[in-house]
C-alpha positions as CSV (number, residue, x, y, z in Angstrom):
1,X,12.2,12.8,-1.8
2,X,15.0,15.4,-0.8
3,X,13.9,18.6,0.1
4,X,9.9,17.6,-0.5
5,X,7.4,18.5,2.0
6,X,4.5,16.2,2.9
7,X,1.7,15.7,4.9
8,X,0.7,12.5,6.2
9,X,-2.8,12.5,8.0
10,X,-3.0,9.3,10.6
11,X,0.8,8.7,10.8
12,X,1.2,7.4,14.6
13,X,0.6,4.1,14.0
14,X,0.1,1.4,11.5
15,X,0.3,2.4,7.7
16,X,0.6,5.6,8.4
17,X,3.5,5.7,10.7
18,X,4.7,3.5,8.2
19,X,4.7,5.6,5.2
20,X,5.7,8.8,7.2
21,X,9.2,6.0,8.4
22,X,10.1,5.3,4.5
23,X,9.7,8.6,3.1
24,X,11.3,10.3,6.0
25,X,14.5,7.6,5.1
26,X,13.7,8.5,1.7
27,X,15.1,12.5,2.8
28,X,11.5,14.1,3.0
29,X,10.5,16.4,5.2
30,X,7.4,14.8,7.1
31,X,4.6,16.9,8.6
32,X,2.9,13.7,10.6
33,X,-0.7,14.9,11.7
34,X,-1.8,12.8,14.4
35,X,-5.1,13.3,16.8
36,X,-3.2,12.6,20.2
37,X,-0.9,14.9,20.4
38,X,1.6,12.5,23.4
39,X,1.5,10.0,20.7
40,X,2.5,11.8,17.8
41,X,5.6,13.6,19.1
42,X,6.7,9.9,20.0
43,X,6.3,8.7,17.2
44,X,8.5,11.7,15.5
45,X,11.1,11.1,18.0
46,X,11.3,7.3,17.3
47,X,11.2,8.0,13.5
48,X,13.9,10.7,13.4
49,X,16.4,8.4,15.9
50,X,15.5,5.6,13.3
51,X,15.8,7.5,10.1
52,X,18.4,10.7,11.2
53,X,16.0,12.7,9.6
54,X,15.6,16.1,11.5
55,X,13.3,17.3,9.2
56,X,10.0,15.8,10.8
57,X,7.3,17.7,12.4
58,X,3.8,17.0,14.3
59,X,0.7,18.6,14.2
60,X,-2.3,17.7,15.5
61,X,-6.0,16.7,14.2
62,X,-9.3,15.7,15.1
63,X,-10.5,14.6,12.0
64,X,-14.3,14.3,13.7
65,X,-14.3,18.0,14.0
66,X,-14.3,20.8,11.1
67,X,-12.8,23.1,13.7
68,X,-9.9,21.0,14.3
69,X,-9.3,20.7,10.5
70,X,-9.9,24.0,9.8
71,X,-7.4,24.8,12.3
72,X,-4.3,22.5,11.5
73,X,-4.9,24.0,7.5
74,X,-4.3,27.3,9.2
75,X,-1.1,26.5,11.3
76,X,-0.3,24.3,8.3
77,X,0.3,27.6,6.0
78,X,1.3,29.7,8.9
79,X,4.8,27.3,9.3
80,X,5.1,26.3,5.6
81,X,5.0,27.7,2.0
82,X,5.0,24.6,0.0
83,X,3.8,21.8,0.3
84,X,4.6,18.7,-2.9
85,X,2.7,15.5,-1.3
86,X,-0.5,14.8,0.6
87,X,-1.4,11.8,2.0
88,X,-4.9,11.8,3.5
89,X,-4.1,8.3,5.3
90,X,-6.5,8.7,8.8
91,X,-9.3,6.8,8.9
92,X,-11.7,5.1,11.6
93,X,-14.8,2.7,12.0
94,X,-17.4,3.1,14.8
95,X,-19.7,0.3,15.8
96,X,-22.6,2.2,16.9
97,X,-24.7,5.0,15.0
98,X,-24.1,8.4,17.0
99,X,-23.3,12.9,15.3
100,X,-19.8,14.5,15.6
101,X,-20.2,18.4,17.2
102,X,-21.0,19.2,13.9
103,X,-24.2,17.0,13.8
104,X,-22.8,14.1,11.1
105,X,-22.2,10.7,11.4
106,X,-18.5,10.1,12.5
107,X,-17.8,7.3,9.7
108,X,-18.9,9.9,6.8
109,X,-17.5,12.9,8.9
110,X,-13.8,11.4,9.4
111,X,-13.0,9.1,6.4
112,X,-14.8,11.5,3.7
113,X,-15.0,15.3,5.0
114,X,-12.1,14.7,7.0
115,X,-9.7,14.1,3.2
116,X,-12.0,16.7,1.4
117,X,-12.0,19.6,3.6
118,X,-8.3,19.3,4.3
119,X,-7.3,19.0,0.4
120,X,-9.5,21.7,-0.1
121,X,-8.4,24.3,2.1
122,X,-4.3,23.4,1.1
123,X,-5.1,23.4,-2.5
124,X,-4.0,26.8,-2.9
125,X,-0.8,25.8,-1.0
126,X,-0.7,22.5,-3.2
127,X,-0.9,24.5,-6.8
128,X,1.5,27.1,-6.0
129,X,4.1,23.7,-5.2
130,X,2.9,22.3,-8.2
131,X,4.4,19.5,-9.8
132,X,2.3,18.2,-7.0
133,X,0.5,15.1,-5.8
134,X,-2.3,13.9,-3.4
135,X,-2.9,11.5,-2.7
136,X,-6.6,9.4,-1.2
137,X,-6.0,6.1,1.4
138,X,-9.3,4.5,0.4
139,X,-10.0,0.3,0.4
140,X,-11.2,-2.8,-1.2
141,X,-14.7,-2.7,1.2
142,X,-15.6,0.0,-1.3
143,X,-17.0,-3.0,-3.5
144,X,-20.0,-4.1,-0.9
145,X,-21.5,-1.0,-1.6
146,X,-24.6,-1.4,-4.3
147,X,-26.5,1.6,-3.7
148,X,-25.3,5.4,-3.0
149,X,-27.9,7.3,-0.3
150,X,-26.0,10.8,-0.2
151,X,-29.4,11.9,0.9
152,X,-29.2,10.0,4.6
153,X,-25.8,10.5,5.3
154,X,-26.6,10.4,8.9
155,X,-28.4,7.2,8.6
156,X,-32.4,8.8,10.0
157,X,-33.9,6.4,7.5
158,X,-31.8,3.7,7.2
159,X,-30.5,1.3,10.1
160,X,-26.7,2.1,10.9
161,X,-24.1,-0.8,10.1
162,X,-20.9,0.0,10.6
163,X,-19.1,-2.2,7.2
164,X,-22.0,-0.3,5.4
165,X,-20.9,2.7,7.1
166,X,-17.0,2.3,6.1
167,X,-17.7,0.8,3.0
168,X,-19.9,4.0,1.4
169,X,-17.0,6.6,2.9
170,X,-14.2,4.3,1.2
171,X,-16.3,4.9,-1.9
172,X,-16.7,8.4,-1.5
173,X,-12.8,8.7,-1.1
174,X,-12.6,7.2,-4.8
175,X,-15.6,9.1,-6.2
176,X,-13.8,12.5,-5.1
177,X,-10.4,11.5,-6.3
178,X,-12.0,11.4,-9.6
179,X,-13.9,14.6,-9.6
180,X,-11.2,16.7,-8.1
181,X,-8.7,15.0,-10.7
182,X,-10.9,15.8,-13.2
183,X,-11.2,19.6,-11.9
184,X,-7.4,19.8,-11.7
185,X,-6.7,18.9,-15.1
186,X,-3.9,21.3,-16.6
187,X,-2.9,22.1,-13.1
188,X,0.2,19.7,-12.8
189,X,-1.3,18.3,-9.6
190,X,-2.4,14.8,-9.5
191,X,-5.0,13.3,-7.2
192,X,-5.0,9.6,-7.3
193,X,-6.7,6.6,-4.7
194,X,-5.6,3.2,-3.5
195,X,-6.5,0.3,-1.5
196,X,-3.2,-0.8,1.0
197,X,-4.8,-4.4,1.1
198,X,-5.4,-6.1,4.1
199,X,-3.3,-4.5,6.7
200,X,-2.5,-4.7,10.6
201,X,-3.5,-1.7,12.1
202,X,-5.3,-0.3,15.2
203,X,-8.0,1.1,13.1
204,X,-11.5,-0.1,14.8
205,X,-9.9,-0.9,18.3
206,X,-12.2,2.2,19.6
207,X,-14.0,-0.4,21.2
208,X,-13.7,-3.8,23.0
209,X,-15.6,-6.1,20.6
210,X,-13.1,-5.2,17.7
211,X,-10.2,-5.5,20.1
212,X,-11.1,-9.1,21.3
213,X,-11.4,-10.0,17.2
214,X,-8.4,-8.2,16.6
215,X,-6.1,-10.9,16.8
216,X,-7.6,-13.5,14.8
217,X,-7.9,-10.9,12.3
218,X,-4.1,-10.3,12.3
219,X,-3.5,-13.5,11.7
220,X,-3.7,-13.1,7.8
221,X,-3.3,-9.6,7.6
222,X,-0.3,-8.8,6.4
223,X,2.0,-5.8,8.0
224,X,2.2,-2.0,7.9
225,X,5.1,-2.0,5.8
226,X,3.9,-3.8,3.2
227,X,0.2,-1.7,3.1
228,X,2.4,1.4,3.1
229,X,3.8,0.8,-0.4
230,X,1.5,1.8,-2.8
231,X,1.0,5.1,-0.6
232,X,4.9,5.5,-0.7
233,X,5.1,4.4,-4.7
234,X,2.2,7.5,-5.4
235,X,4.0,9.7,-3.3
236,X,7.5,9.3,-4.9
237,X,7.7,7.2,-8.1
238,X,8.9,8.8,-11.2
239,X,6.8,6.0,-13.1
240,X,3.3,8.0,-12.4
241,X,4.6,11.6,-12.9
242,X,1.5,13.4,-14.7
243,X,-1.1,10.3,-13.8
244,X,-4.2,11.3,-12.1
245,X,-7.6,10.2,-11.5
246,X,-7.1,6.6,-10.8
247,X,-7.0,3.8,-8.1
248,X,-4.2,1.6,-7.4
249,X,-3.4,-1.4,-5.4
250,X,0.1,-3.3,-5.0
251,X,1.6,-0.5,-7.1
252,X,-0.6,-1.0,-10.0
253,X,-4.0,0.3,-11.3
254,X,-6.9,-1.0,-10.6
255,X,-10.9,-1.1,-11.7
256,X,-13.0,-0.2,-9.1
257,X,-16.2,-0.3,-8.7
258,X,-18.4,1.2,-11.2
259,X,-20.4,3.2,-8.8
260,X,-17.2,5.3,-8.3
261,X,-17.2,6.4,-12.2
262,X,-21.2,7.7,-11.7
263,X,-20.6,11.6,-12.7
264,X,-23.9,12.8,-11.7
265,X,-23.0,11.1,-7.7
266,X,-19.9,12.7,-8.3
267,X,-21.0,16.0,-8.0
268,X,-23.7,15.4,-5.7
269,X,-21.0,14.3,-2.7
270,X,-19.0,17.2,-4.3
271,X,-21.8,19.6,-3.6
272,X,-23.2,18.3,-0.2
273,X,-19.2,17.7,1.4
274,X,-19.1,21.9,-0.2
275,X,-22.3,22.5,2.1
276,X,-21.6,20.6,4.9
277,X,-18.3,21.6,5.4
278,X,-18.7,25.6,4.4
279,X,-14.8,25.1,2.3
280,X,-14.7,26.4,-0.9
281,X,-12.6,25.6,-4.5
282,X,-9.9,27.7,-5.3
């Protein structure tokens, strides 16, 4: 990974700290985008004393905000001119039904908008780095989900449930990996998902119920290092070069679910993420 610049999204703790550690000992130059901005510039400093890399930067997101995205996408292609690997790795749960600023529930908001109107606005960055890769954190819990309702997004009509919740935007990370890999064909730049497994990781300890659970959980979780591998395989392994379009877990591919092949859903979250986050495809 000499000399490649990447992007990873969530990387001050758990699997993404953990993926922006290996590739950074791997010789690449690391742009870790973290929300706090105290925690993220230690977490660069602890890598780089690890590591030795110098080549390690932080920039800061609130995923929950299309300002805040819109604004790292801008500094993003202020600093740099290239850009070979993404990593949209940030994700969150939240236990109780409530609107971002921009009026849309925080599960869809973060773990869906927040990967597609980030890739969207460095896709022109992406291309021009081409051979290029991005690459979608997405996860098993994709496969509770039996029916699609891109029509109550904000749960009005429906009564909010935070697996539900997670579950659908895990889903919606796979269904645009597809349509955006199917959109880049001929480009040289590969979109592909995964599932880390069943990892230890802060996500969820927003608030006190999940915390109290959270060691009981850990118990059979297994570490950050291990659920940063097939992010870290996408990202640098020779074995993939020119695969795109599918999902992964423990380094291989894997079916999922066959809502996530529905074209006509497809382009229906394509359209609405379009509208609600006012991006467009380049």
């Amino acid at each position: 990974m000499e000399n490649k610049i990447v992007i990873v999204t969530g990387a001050n703790a758990g699997i993404g700290k953990a993926t922006a550690h290996k590739l950074a000992e791997m010789g690449a130059h690391v742009v870790m985008v973290c929300r706090n901005k105290k925690k993220g510039e230690k977490t660069l400093e602890e890598i780089q004393e690890k590591t030795n890399n110098k080549n390690l930067d932080s920039m800061i997101c609130d995923f929950a905000s299309l300002k805040s995205i819109n604004n790292l996408a801008k500094d993003f292609k202020k600093k740099y001119d290239h850009l070979d690997v993404l990593i949209n790795n940030h994700g969150a749960f939240f236990i109780r039904k409530s609107k971002t600023e921009d009026g849309i529930e925080p599960t869809f908001a973060v773990n869906h908008l927040g990967y597609f109107s980030l890739t969207l606005q460095l896709l022109d960055i992406i291309k021009a780095s081409s051979p290029s890769r991005i690459i979608n954190v997405a996860s098993s819990s994709h496969y509770r989900v039996k029916n699609v309702f891109l029509d109550d997004y904000n749960y009005v009509r429906r009564r909010y449930n935070m697996m539900n919740a997670y579950g659908e935007s895990k889903l919606y990370n796979i269904m645009f990996t597809f349509h955006l890999a199917e959109k880049l064909k001929g480009t040289q730049v590969s979109v592909n998902c995964l599932h880390p497994g069943f990892v230890k990781t802060n996500i969820g300890l927003n608030h006190f119920l999940l915390r109290l659970l959270s060691p009981l959980v850990k118990i059979k979780a297994m570490s950050p290092e291990e659920g940063a591998k097939t992010s870290i395989y996408l990202a640098s392994s020779s074995e993939i070069e020119g695969v795109s379009g599918k999902f992964f877990t423990k380094m291989k591919e894997k079916e999922p679910s066959k809502l996530a092949f529905e074209k006509n859903l497809q382009k229906e979250l394509w359209d609405l993420s379009l509208d609600l986050t006012n991006v467009s495809f380049l």
